[in-house]
Structures are given as C-alpha cells and as structure tokens.
N, C-alpha and C positions, 0 to 999 in steps of 0.2 A: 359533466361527462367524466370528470375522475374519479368516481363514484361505480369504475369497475370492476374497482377493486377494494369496494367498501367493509369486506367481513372480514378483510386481510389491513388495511390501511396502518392499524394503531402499531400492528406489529411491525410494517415496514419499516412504521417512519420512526420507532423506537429503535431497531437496528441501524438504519442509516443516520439517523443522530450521532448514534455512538460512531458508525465507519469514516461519517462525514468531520468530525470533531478534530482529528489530524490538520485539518485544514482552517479551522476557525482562528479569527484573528491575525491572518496570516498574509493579507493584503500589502501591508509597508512594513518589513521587515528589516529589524537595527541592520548595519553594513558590519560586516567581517572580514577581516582582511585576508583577501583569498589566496595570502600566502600562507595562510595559518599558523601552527604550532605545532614542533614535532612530537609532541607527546610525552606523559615520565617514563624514565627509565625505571625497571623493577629487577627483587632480586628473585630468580624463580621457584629458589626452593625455600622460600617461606610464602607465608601467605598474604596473598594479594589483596589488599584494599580497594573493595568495591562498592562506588555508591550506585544506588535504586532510587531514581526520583519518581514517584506515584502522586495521582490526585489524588490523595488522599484529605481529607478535610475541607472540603467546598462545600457539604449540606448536600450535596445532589447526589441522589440517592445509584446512579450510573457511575459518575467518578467513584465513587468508593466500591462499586461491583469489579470496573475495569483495577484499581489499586489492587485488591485482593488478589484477580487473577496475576497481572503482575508480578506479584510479588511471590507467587504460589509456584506458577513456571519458575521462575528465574531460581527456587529450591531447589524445583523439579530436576534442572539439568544440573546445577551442584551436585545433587547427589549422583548424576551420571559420570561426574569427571573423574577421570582414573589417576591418581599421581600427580592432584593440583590442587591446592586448595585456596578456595576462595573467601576473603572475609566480605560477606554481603552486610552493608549498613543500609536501613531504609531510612525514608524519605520522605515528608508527606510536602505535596506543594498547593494542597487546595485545589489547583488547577488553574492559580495565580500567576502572574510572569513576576509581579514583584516578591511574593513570598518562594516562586521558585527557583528566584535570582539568592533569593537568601539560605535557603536548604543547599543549593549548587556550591557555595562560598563555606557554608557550612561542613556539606562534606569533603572538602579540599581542605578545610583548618586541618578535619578527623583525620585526615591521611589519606583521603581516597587519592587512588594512582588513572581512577578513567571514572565517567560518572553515566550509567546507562538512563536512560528517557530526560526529560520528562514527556508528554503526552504531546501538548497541545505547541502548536507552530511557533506561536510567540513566545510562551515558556519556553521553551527549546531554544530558541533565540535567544533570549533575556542568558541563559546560562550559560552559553557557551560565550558570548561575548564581557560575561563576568569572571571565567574562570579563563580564557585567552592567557592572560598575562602570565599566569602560574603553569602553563605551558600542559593545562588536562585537555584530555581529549573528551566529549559527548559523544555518544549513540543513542540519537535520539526515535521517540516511538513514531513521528509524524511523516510522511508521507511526503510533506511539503519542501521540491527541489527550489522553491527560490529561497529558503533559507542557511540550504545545506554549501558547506565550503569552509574551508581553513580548518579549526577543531571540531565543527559540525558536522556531524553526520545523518543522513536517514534511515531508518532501517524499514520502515511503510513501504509495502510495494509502490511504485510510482506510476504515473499515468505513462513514461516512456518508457519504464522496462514495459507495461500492460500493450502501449499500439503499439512498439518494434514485432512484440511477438505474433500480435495477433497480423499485423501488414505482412511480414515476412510468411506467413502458413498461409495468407493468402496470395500473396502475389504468385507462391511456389505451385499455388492450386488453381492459378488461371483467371486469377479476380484482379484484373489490375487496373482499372478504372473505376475509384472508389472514391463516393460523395460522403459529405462529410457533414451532420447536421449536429448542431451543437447547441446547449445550455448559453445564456447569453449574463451568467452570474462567472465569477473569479475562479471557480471549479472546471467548470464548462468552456472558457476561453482558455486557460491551461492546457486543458483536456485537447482542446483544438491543435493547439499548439503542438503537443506531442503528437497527434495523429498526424501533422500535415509534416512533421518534421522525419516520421517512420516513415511516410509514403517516400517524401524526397529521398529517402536513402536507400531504397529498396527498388528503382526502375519502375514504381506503378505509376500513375496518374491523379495527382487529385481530378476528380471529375465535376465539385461542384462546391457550394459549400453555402450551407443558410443556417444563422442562429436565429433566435428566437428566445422571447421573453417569458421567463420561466413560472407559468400564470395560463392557467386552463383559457384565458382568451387568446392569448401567447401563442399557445401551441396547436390551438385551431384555426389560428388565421395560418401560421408556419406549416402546418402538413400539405395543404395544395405548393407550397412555392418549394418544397423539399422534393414533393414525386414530380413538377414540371421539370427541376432542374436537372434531376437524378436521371427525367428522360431525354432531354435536350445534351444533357451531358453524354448519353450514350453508358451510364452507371452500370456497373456490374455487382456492387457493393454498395452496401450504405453504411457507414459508419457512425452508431450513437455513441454521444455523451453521456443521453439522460441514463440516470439510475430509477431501482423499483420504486423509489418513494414520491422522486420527482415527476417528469416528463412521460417515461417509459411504457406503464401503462393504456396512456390516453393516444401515446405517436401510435405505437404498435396497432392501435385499432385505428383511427384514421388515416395511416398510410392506406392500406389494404383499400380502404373504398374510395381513394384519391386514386386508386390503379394502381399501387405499387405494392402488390401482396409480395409475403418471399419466398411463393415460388418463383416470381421473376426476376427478383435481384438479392442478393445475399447479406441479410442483416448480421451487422456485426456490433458485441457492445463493448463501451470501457470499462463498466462496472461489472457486476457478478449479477447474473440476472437470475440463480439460482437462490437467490436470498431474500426472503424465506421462501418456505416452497410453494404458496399458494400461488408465483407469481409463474412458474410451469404450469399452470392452467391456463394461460392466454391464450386463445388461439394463434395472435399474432407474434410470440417471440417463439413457435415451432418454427425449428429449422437454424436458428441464429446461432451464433458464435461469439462464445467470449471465451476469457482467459482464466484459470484458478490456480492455486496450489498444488502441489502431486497429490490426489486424492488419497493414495495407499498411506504417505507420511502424514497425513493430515489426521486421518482416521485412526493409526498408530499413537498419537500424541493424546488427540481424545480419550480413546481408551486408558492410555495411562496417566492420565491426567486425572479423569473420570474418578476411578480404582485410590489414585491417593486423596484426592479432597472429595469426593462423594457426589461431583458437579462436572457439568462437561464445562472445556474451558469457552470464554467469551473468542471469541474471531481474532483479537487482535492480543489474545496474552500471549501465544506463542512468542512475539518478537522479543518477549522479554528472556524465555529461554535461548531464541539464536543468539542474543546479544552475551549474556554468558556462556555458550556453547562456543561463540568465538572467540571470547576470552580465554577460557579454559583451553581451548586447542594454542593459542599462541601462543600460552603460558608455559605448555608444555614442548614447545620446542626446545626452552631453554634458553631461550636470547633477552639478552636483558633490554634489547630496544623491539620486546612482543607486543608494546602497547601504543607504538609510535604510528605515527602517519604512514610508515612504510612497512610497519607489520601489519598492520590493519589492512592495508589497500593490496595484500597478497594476491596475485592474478588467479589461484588455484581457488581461494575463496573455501567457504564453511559449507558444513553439512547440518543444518535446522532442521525443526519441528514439521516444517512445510515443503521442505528440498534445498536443494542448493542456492547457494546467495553471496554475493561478493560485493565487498564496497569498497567503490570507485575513487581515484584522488581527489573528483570535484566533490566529495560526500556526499554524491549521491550512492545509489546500487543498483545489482542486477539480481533479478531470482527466476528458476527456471522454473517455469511456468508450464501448463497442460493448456491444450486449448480442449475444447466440451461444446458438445450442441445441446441442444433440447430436440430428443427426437418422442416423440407420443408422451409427453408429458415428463418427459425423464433426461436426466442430465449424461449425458455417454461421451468417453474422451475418448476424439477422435487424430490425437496426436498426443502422445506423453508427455511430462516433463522432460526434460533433457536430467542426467545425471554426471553430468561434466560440464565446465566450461569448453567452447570451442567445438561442439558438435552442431547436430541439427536441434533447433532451435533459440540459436544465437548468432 
C-alpha cells in the first residue's frame, strides 16, 4: 500500500535522506557541560577567523552536493556584509565525528575565533566537546536539540520551534483538542515530545495519542486505533509526525476510509509536506497544515543563489548563510565579546536567507515561521511569517 506514491518515491526518499541526516547518529549524545563556554573575544576591525566544517570527503555522492552548497551560501552572504570582513577557512569532515573532531581542533590551531557546522548530530557533538576547553563556540547545521547546550548550538529548524508554531495558529483558530499520532523511531518520539510539550503550553488539549511502527504493516494495523481514538477523544485536530517519505502517504489514505477524512478534523504536519511536489496530489493531505520558511525570503535567496552558482540551493544551505549573516551582524556592532554566549543569544535575533531566527541560551533556536495549507493541489500561506520577535506568531 505505499506504493501510492510509487512515480514519486526515489525522489522523496532522496530528499528526505538528506532533510532526515541532521538527525542521524544522534540517539546517545557525548554530555556537555551545560554551563558551557563564553566564547573568543575578537578584534572587530580586522578580520574574523572563521571556520566552515562540510562533509566533505565521505564518497557519498549527497555529502559533497550538501558541502558545495555550504560552502557556496556561506560566500554568498560574505559578499553581502557591509564593513566586516570575514576570513572563511573550510573544512572537510567526511561526515566523520572522529575526522570532524579533528578538522574542529584543527581550525582552532588556525586561529578560528567560532567554528560554523558541521552537518551531522554526532559530528557536531564530537566538535564542540573537543573545542569546549579552548573556550570556541559551534553553530551547528543539525536540527538535533538533545545535543545542543554550553558551546553547542543548532541552527536546523526544530521540531519545537515547528509544533509551538503550528499549536499556537491553532489553538488561536478554535482547534484545541488535538490527537497526536506519531512515528514510534527516535525522530518520531522527539517529535511527540515537542507536539505534546506546545499543546501543554498553549491551553489546548491533548486528545489522544497512538504511535506506531514505522513499516507498512505498522501503520495499517495504527490508522483504525488513530481515528477510534481521535473519535472517543472528541479530536478537532490530528497531529502527524510522519513525513513524505515515511508514514505520510499510506496514514493520509487510510485515515479517510477509517472515517476520519479532513473534512472532519483538521490534519496538521511536523514535517513539510510540500516536498517534493508530487506529494500535493494526495487527495488526503488537501486541507492540512504545516509550517515553512517565509516563502518571499526563501524564493529571494534562490534566485540569488541560482544567478551566482548556476544551481538552485539544496533546502538546507541556506543555514550556512544565516550562520555568517550572524556573524557578520555581531561583528559589526563593534563589541569585542560579538561572538560570545551572550552575543550570540541576542533576544532581537538575525535576519536569514529564510526569515528571522534567534538562538536561545540552551542552543537551541527559534525561526519565524509561515504556516501554509494545501488548498486544490497548491500550497497557499494562510498566516505569514512573523518579521520580529515578540509579535503574533510567537
């Protein structure tokens, strides 16, 4: 039965390899001491030593696509900064936690003053608890909040900034009794975790809540015990975990002929269910709600991205740009503590590739996010991003 999305599949599950990859290896992550490091002082009117850690050199033919873009953003917004200059050194870490414990070590010999990625949960890990002691700070590309804290940072959207936003646009819109069905893998109980943590904080409801084994028998036995619960609960909402590659496809039709089509209760997702676009042909994700990036900045970045390397960017180089676009802003206020724990964790936060974004003392972050339905086949934002912290949509 997953097989309804068989002329689209290779492409999914190629994208979401790459989207899902922040998260690999990222189950028992080294300990950090969560009082961290306050970071190097710098001097602002010369130039800042900055390392770029990339998979670069792993053989896999994706790590070196993601390395490129990388490395291409992370120009891109150099050449944006007005009155700052940056010394970018790259990096390559394979995609290794031990080879990119040793590029991290490496560029702190070279003088780097902050060290942007690397990619993968555990790499990112491995660096930051090598470079600890020398008091550098990481901003790392992953996603993954059980690693972030002390020097560590995330810059990957997270599944909590993703359910606050989406709980919050719905509780404000009358959905506040919201079932919660979940992926029963490390992504998927995170994911929970975050949805059930944004209801608690917002006066809705959990109204129910069934995971399930992420396995085409999995999640046909899971759809009858998902719409019984979603009914007995009294559900006004359903909240998935799965993404297009996983669950997504298969729930979205089997709900429907379990009785729980949505017109009657309002599907809501964690992931982007705009990616790629075969998967707007469902008849079962019309009407649903997830979260993206400000589509105008997104499309902005594209284009200029496009225009300088002849390629549109991969989904996840952008962070490579916000991560120097906040350096570059720090740098230019002039304070010689612009790269510490406490310039970093600025409440007014950066202006990215994708919208605004600020990261938090526990290193994690926040990005102002759009919410979007799928109305006739088509993706339409039906609340903006926010363009400030502290308005509607936070």
């Amino acid at each position: 039965m997953f097989a309804v999305l068989t002329p689209a599949r290779k492409l999914i599950a190629r994208l979401t390899v790459l989207l899902s990859a922040l998260w690999l290896a990222a189950c028992e992550p080294i300990s950090i001491n969560p009082m961290g490091n306050s970071g190097q002082k710098i001097d602002p009117n010369a130039p800042v030593p900055v390392a770029l850690l990339v998979p670069r050199g792993s053989g896999n033919s994706g790590d070196d696509l993601l390395a490129k873009n990388f490395e291409n953003a992370a120009r891109l917004a150099i050449s944006d900064l007005e009155g700052v200059k940056i010394d970018l050194r790259v990096y390559g870490t394979a995609g290794d936690p031990a080879q990119a414990q040793q590029a991290g070590l490496q560029a702190v010999a070279d003088g780097a003053k902050i060290i942007i990625g690397p990619l993968y949960a555990e790499s990112a890990n491995a660096v930051a608890v090598a470079v600890a002691n020398q008091n550098v700070n990481v901003l790392s590309f992953s996603n993954n909040t059980t690693i972030a804290g002390g020097n560590l940072f995330v810059l990957g959207p997270t599944f909590g900034n993703t359910a606050d936003r989406l709980v919050k646009y719905a509780a404000r819109n009358g959905k506040k009794r919201i079932m919660l069905a979940h992926d029963n893998n490390v992504a998927g109980q995170l994911g929970a975790q975050a949805i059930e943590s944004a209801i608690a904080g917002t006066g809705a409801q959990l109204a129910g809540k069934v995971g399930y084994e992420l396995s085409q028998q999995g999640v046909v036995a899971a759809a009858p015990k998902i719409a019984q619960a979603a009914q007995a609960g009294g559900a006004d909402a359903l909240f998935l975990t799965a993404n297009t590659a996983g669950a997504l496809p298969l729930l979205t039709q089997m709900l429907p002929e379990q009785g729980l089509p949505p017109a009657s209760i309002q599907y809501i997702g964690l992931s982007r269910w705009d990616i790629p676009a075969q998967v707007l042909e469902l008849p079962g994700v019309q009407g649903g709600w997830f979260a993206l990036p400000d589509p105008n900045m997104t499309a902005r970045f594209r284009s200029r991205y496009s225009a300088a390397f002849g390629s549109d960017p991969h989904p996840l180089g952008g962070l490579a740009y916000d991560g120097i676009a906040a350096i570059g802003a720090l740098v230019k206020s002039g304070r010689e503590n612009a790269l510490t724990t406490v310039g970093l964790t600025q409440n007014a936060g950066f202006q990215g590739v994708n919208g605004i974004f600020r990261l938090r003392p526990n290193g994690t972050n926040e990005r102002g996010l759009a919410v979007a339905q799928i109305k006739n086949k088509q993706v339409v934002v039906i609340d903006p991003a926010p363009r400030a912290f502290g308005g509607a949509g936070f």
